[in-house]
C-alpha positions, 0 to 999 in steps of 0.5 A: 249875411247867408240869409238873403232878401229876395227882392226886385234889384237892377244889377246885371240885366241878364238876369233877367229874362228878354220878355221883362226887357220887352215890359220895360221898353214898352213902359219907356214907350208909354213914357215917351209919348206922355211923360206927364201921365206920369208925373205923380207916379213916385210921389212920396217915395225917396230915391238914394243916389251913392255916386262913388266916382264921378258922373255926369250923365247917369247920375243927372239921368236918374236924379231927373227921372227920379224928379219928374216922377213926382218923388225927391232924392238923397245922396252924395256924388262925391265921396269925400264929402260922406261918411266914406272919406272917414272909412266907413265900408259899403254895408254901412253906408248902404244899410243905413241910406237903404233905411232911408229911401225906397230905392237905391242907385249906386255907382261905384269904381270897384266890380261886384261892388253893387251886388255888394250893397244888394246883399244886405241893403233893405231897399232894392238897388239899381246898378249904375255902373261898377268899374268896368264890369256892368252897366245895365241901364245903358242897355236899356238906353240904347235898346230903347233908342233902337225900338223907338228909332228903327221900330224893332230890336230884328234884323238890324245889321249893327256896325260897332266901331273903335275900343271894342276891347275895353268898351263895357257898353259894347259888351253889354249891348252886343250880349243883349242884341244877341238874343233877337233873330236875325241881327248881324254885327260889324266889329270894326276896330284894330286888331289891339283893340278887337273884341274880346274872345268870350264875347265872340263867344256868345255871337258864335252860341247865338249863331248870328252872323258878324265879322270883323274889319278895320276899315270904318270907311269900307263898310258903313254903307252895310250899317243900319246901326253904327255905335262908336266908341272912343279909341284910347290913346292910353291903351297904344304902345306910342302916339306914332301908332295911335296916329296911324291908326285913330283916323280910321274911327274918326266919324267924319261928314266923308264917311258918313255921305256912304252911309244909308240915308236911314243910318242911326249913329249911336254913342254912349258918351262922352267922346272926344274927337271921334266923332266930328262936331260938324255930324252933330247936325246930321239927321242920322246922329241920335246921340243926343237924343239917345242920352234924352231916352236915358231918362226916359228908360230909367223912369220906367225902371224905377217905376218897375223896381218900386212896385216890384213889377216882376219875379223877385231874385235872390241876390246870389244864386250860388254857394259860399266858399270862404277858403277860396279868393277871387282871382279878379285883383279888382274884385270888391272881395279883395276890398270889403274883407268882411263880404262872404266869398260866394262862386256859382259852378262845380268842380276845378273852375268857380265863377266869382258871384261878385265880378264873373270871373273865374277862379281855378280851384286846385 
């Protein structure tokens, strides 16, 4: 398993330079404005979709895309109903689905457990999702949301609003709009909740300016760009606490009349009650319209993946420790005994190539 392949897969989009992001949203452009020039791009190829958990959006996405595409797929979204349900492990049941189809869409619960598959599958593998650590393509869905909608990726002042704690989307989508000039983020959320240090981190490297309130209704009408997400009951000591705290992020037609008539209300889905039906009608909700570029954007990625549009990358880029375990309990290490412990970086602190995080060597 030390002999990698070097191929074109989608598992973490930082891999990727900004100027193959940019490539990719102006096929979604292209896309957009003629899907049915594309109608016959994929014909013949097969597209393997391993959904490990459920999903509604991502997984009908990718197949549709898929579809219109001119090409057909494979696969299961449940796996009790596949070989899994008897104990088979991810290298095989990748292995043998990756000798079928031409490309590969895996979501699973487990983190790293994509770049898992990548490493012995014989077809490139897209990410579609690995527990609570990456979500690449829905990046790239609300970063073609944003180009097609506000006509630029610079310059926007961007509110994110509600769990931006435990909210992968908001990490992901924070980390990518960190690379574009000029750009200022609103962090509004309870302090319980608020943003993770290391992602802080990357805002204070990249210089751009943010700050962070708890008070939606006070700064909606600095906004260009307002992503909400939903704040979770789970995560508060009682309901008395979430009561008191959940109808500040509660987007309602109130707080929206104070926002910019140009303002584009943005959420990865599914919500709950954060946002009121009544916004629905709203010019500036694009929610719905924005799970519709999904596809779009995931058209372009198959095409590119397919045809191998860009530098291919080995799957690891560091080096096996095989004495040395992740510390991430979650890790697909800690499930698949059999994978090769690879870590990037030197010295007393190693970061595990499957899940990214940090493992203190004695």
């Amino acid at each position: 398993m030390g002999n990698q392949n070097s191929r074109l897969n989608l598992i973490d989009l930082n891999d990727y330079p900004v100027s193959w992001w940019l490539k990719l949203l102006e096929l979604g452009h292209r896309i957009v404005s003629d899907p049915s020039e594309y109608s016959e791009a994929c014909k013949g190829k097969i597209m393997g979709t391993l959904f490990y958990e459920p999903s509604t959006r991502t997984q009908m996405s990718f197949q549709t895309a898929m579809l219109r595409l001119g090409g057909t797929i494979i696969g299961f979204d449940n796996p009790a109903t596949s070989s899994v349900a008897k104990g088979e492990n991810i290298k095989d049941t990748t292995k043998i689905v990756s000798g079928y189809a031409d490309i590969m869409v895996m979501r699973h619960p487990v983190a790293g457990s994509v770049k898992a598959a990548a490493l012995t599958a014989d077809c490139p593998v897209i990410n579609a999702g690995d527990g609570g650590h990456l979500h690449p393509t829905q990046t790239l869905t609300d970063l073609l949301t944003l180009k097609e909608e506000k006509g630029t990726l610079e310059g926007l002042t961007i509110g994110f609003c509600g769990d931006l704690k435990n909210g992968r989307t908001v990490h992901s989508l924070i980390k990518a709009m960190s690379c574009f000039p000029d750009n200022k983020f609103v962090l509004i959320s309870t302090p319980e909740l608020a943003l993770p240090v290391y992602i802080k981190d990357v805002l204070s490297a990249s210089g751009l300016e943010y700050k962070e309130v708890t008070d939606l209704e006070k700064v909606i009408g600095e906004l260009d760009v307002l992503y909400m997400t939903r704040i979770q009951r789970e995560r508060f000591a009682s309901d008395e606490e979430y009561e008191a705290q959940s109808g500040n992020y509660i987007l309602d037609a109130k707080k929206l009349a104070k926002s910019k008539l140009d303002l584009i209300v943005l959420h990865p889905l599914p919500r709950v009650d954060e946002i009121a039906v009544e916004v629905d009608d709203d010019s500036r909700a694009l929610y719905f319209k924005q799970a519709k570029y999904g596809m779009y954007i995931r058209m372009a990625l198959i095409l590119t993946i397919i045809n191998g549009w860009g530098t291919p990358l080995p799957v690891m880029k560091g080096k096996i420790h095989q004495h040395i375990e992740c510390s991430n309990p979650k890790c697909i290490t800690h499930q698949e005994r059999y994978l090769p412990h690879w870590f990037r970086g030197e010295g007393t602190t190693l970061v595990c190539e499957y899940c990214d995080e940090r493992t203190l060597v004695e």
